[in-house]
C-alpha positions as CSV (number, residue, x, y, z in Angstrom):
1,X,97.7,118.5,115.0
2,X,100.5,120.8,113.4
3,X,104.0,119.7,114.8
4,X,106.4,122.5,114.0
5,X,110.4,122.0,113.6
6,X,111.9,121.3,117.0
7,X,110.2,118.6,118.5
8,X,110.5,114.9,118.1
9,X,109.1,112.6,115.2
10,X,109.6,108.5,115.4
11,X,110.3,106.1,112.2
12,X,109.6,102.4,112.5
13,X,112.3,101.0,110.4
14,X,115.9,101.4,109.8
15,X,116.5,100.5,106.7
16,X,117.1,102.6,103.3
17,X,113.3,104.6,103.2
18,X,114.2,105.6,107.2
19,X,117.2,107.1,106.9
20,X,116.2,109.4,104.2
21,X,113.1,110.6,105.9
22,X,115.4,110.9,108.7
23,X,118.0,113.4,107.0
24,X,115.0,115.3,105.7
25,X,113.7,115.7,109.0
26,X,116.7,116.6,110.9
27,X,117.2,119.2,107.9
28,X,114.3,120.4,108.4
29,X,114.8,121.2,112.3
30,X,113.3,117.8,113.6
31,X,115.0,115.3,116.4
32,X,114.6,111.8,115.0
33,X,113.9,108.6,117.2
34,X,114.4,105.2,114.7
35,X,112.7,101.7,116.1
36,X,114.6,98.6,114.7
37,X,115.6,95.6,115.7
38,X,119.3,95.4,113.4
39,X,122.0,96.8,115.4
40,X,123.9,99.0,112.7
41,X,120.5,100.0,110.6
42,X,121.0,102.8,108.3
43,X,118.7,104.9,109.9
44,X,119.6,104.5,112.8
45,X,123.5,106.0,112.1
46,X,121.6,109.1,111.0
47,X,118.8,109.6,113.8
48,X,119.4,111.7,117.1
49,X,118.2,107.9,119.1
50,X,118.1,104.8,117.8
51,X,115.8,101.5,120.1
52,X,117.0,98.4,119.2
53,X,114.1,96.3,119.7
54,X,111.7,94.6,117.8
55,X,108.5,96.1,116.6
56,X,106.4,94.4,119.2
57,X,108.3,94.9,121.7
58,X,106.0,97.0,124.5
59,X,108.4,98.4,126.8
60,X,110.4,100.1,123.4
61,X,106.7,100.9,121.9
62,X,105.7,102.7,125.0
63,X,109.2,104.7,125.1
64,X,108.8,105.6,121.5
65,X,105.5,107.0,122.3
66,X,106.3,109.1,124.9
67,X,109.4,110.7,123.6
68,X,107.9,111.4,120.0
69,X,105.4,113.9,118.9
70,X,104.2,111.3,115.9
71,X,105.2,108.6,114.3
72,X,105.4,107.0,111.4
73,X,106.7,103.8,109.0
74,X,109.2,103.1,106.6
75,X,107.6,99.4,105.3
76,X,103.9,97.9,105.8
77,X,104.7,94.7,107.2
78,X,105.6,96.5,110.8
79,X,102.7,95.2,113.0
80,X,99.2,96.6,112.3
81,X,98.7,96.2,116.6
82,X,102.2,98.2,116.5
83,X,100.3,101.1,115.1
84,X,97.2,101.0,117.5
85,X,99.3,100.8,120.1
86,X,101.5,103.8,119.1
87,X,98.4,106.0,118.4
88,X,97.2,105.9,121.8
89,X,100.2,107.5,122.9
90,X,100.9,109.9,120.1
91,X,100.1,110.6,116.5
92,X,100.5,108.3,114.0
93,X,100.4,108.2,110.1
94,X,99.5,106.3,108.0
95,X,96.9,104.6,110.1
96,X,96.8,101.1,111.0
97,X,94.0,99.9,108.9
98,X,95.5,101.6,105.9
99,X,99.0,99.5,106.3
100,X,96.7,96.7,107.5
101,X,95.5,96.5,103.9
102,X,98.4,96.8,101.9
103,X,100.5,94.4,103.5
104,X,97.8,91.8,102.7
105,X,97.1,91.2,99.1
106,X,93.8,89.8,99.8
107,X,92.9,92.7,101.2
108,X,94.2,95.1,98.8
109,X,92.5,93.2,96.0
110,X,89.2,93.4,97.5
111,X,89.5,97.5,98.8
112,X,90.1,97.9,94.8
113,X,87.4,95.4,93.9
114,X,85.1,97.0,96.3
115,X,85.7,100.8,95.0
116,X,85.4,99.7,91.7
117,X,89.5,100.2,90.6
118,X,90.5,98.3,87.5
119,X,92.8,95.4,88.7
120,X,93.4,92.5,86.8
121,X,91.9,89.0,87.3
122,X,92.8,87.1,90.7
123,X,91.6,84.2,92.7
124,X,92.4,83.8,96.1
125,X,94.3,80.3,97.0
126,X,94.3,78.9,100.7
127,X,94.4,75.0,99.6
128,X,95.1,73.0,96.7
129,X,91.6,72.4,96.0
130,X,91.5,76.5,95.1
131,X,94.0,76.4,92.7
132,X,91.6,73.9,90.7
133,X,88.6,76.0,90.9
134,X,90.6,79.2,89.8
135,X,92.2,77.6,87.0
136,X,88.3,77.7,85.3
137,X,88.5,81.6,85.1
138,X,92.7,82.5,85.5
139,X,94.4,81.3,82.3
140,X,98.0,80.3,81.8
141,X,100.4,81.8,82.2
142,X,100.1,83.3,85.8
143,X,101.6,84.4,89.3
144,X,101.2,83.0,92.4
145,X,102.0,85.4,95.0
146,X,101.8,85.1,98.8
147,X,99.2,87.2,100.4
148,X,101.6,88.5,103.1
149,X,105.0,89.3,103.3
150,X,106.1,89.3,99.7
151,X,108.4,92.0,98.3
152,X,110.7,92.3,95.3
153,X,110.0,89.4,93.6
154,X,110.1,87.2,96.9
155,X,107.2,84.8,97.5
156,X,105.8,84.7,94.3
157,X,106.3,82.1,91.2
158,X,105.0,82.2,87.7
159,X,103.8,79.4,86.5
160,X,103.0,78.3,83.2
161,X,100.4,75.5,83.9
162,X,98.0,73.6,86.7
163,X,101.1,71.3,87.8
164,X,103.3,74.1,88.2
165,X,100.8,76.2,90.1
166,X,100.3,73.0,92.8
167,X,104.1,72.6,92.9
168,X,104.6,76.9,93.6
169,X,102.1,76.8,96.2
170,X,104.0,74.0,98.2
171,X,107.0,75.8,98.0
172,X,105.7,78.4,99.4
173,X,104.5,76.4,102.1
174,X,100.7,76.3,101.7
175,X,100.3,79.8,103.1
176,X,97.6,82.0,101.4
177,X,98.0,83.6,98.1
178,X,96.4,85.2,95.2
179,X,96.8,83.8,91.7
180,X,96.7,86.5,89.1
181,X,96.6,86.4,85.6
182,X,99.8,87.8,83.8
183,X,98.8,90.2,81.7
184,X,100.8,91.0,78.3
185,X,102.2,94.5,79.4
186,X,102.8,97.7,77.5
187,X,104.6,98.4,80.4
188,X,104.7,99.4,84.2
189,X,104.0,103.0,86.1
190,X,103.6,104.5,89.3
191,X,102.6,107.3,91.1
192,X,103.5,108.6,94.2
193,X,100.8,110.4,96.1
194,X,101.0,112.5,99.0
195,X,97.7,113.7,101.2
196,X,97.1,115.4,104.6
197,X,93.8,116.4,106.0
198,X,93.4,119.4,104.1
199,X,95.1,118.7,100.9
200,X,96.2,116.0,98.3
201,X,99.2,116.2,96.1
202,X,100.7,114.1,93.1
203,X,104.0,113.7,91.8
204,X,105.2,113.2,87.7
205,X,104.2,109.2,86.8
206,X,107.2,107.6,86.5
207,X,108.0,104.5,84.0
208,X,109.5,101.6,85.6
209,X,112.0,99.0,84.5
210,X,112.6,95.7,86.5
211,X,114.8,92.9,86.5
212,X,113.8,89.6,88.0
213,X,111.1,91.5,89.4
214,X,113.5,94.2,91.1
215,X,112.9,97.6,90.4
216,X,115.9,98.2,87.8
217,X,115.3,102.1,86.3
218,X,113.0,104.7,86.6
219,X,112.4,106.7,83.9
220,X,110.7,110.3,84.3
221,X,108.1,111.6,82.8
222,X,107.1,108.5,81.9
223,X,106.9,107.9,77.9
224,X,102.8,107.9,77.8
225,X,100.0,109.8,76.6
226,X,99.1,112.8,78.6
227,X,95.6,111.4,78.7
228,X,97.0,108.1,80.1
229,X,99.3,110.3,82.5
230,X,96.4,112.1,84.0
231,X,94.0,108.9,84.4
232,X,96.8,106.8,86.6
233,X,97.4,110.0,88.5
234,X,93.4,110.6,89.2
235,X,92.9,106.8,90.2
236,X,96.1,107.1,92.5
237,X,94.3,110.2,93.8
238,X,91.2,108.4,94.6
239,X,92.7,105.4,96.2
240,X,94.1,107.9,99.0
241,X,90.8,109.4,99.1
242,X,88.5,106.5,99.5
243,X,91.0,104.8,102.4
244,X,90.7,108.4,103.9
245,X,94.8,108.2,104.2
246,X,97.7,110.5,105.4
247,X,101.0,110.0,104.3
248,X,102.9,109.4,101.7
249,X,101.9,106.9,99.1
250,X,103.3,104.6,95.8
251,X,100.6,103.5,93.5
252,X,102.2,101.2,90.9
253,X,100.2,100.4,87.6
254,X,100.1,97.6,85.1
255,X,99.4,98.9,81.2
256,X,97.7,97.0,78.9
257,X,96.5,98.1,76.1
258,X,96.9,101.6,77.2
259,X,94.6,100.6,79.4
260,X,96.1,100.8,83.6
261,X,95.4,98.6,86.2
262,X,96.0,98.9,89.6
263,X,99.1,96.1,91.1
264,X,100.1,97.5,94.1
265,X,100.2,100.1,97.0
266,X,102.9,101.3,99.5
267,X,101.7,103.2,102.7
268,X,104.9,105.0,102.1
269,X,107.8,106.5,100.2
270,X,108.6,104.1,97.2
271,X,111.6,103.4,95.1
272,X,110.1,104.5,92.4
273,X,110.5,107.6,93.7
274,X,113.4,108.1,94.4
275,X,114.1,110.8,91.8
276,X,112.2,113.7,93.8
277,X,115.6,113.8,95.6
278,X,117.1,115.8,92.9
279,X,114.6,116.5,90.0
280,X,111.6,117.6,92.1
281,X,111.1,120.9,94.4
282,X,109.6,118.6,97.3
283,X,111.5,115.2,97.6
284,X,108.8,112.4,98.6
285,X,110.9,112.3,101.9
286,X,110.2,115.7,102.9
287,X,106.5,115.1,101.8
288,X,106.5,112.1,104.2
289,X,107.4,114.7,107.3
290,X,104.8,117.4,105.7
291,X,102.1,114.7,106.0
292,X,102.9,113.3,109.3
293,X,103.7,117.1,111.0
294,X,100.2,118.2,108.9
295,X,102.0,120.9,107.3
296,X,101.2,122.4,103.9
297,X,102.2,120.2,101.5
298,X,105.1,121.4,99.5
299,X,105.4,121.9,95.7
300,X,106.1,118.6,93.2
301,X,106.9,120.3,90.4
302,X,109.8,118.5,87.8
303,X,112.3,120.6,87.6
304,X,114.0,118.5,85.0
305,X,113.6,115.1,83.1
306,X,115.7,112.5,85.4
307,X,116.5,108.3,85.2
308,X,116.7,106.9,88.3
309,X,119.0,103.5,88.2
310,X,119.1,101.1,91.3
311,X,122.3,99.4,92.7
312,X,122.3,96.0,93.8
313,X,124.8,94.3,96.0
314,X,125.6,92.0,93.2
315,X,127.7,95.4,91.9
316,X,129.6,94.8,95.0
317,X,131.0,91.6,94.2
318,X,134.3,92.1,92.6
319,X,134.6,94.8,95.5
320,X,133.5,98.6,96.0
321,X,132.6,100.1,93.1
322,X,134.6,102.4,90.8
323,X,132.6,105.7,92.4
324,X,134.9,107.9,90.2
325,X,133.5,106.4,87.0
326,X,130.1,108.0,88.8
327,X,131.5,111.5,89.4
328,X,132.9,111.6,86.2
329,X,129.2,112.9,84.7
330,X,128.4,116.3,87.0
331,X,124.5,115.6,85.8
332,X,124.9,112.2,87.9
333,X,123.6,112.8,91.8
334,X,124.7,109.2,94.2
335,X,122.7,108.2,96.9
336,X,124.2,105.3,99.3
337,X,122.3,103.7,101.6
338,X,124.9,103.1,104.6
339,X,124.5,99.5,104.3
340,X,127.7,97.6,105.6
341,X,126.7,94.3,104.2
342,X,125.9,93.9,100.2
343,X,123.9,91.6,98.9
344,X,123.0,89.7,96.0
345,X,119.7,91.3,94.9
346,X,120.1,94.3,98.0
347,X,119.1,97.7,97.0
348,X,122.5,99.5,98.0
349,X,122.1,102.5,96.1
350,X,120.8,104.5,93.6
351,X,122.1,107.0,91.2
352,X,119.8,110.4,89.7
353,X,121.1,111.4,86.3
354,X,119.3,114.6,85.5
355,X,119.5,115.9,82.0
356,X,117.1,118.3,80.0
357,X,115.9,115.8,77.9
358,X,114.7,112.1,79.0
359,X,116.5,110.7,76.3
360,X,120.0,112.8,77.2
361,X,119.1,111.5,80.8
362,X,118.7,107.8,79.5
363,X,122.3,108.1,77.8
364,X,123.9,109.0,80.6
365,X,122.4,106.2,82.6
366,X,123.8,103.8,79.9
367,X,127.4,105.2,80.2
368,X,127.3,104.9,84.1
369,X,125.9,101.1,83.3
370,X,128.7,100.7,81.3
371,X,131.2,101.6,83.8
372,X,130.6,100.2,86.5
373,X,129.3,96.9,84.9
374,X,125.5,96.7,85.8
375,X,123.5,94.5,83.6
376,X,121.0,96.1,81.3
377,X,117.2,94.7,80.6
């Protein structure tokens, strides 16, 4: 059903990802409605109405339901039941089996296994035992990451040999995990996909930096072959299609080889891409309204080449930033989150630097680096 501008749309989630959506929305003549349990959530500042309860909660479900025309989800590790719930009071997208399967790796590996996507090897680990039996097909070194839960690095350990691998998965408490191989990268890529009923849209890949397995800088277009370009696009393209989906979603891709494989999928806007703010027509945060309203899907053309550099609340501690050192570059577009707390390893922010060329764009990413004292890869 078509929700025109004027009526009422509910996030799940206050963090960063909810709070955009929610300015695009109320720019685009929508009253917003935020679920989440955190008292000053940065969504929740910018939405007409913000529930503080959790995200079982049924009295606050069954409120949200009834005062929104649809909802949707800034994270997949809200509550699969949370979605059923919701959708038998009002629309909801993405669906809850779609989130149901990428918030479990397990699962995720075996929808791509299934439908034939390239992924890398795997085992799945529930005991001790496993890790012995997977060690005969996944060689060293590798990744042990917990099936649910895991985000940024958290919950997972490489480990360089069998003793290491028994030790990981005690720290992380026996729960179940996969153990993938680590492949030698050329390097990492995403794509962020956006799909309705009627129509199925792609963004520019973008090439992907990390530190300590935190999304560092983005760097768009990504530096790869057009052929390459156009396969992890098509395969992001078919994942939507083959989990029938609606919504907004981040594909992100191993290379090896020149060869991609499938790592992971987010029923939702992504870091990655974060650029469409300022260096696409449609930012992914409008798209995410688009899809859950079912309106024609707006335009993702690049309007220029962009790097997009993420702020962690380490920055933070020798005090607040030197923002002037920011505005001193007028191709430089700041984006803060509202977060009153910063964290070591908390995405606070992220800066745009849009330039006419990737490698102008890059340089003056290194100068705001420089300035305000962010460490490089």
């Amino acid at each position: 059903m078509t929700i025109l501008p004027g009526k009422t749309l509910g996030m799940l989630g206050g963090g960063q990802l909810g709070r955009m959506f929610t300015m695009s929305a109320r720019t685009m003549g929508y009253k917003v409605v935020v679920l989440d349990p955190a008292e000053n959530c940065p969504a929740g500042e910018v939405a007409n109405l913000h529930i503080r309860a959790n995200y079982d909660n049924e009295a606050a479900l069954d409120n949200l339901g009834h005062m929104c025309d649809a909802v949707t989800t800034e994270f997949e590790n809200v509550p699969a039941n949370t979605l059923r719930i919701l959708r038998t009071l009002t629309q909801v997208y993405p669906e809850a089996d779609n989130v149901a399967i990428a918030q479990d790796r397990k699962l995720e590996k075996q929808f791509m296994r299934d439908h034939g996507f390239p992924i890398g090897p795997y085992a799945l680990i529930s005991s001790h035992a496993d890790i012995d039996t997977a060690l005969t097909s996944i060689e060293f070194p590798a990744v042990l990451k917990l099936c649910r839960l895991g985000y940024d690095g958290k919950g997972q350990y490489i480990v360089s040999n069998t003793q290491e691998a028994h030790i990981a998965f005690d720290q992380l408490d026996q729960a179940e995990c996969v153990l993938e191989k680590l492949l030698p990268l050329d390097l990492e890529v995403s794509v962020i996909v956006a799909r309705t009923s009627r129509q199925t849209i792609v963004y520019p890949v973008s090439e992907n930096q990390h530190i300590r397995a935190i999304l560092d800088k983005s760097i768009i277009p990504a530096r790869i072959e057009t052929r390459l370009a156009h396969e992890v696009s098509e395969i992001a393209v078919n994942i939507t299609g083959k989990m029938d989906y609606q919504g907004v979603m981040g594909i992100e891709f191993f290379i090896v080889n020149g060869r991609p494989y499938v790592n992971e999928i987010a029923p939702r806007p992504h870091n990655s891409g974060h650029y469409t703010q300022d260096a696409c027509i449609t930012s992914q945060f409008e798209q995410q309204v688009r899809t859950l309203c079912d309106l024609p899907l707006g335009s993702t053309e690049l309007l220029t080449p962009v790097v997009m550099i993420n702020l962690l609340g380490d920055l933070w501690e020798k005090g607040e930033p030197k923002w002037d050192e920011v505005f001193k570059h007028p191709q430089a577009k700041l984006h803060l989150y509202g977060k009153h707390t910063a964290r070591t390893g908390r995405k606070m922010a992220h800066i745009n630097c849009l330039a006419p060329t990737v490698e102008y764009a890059q340089e003056i990413a290194e100068q705001i680096r420089t300035s305000l004292n962010i460490e490089s890869k």
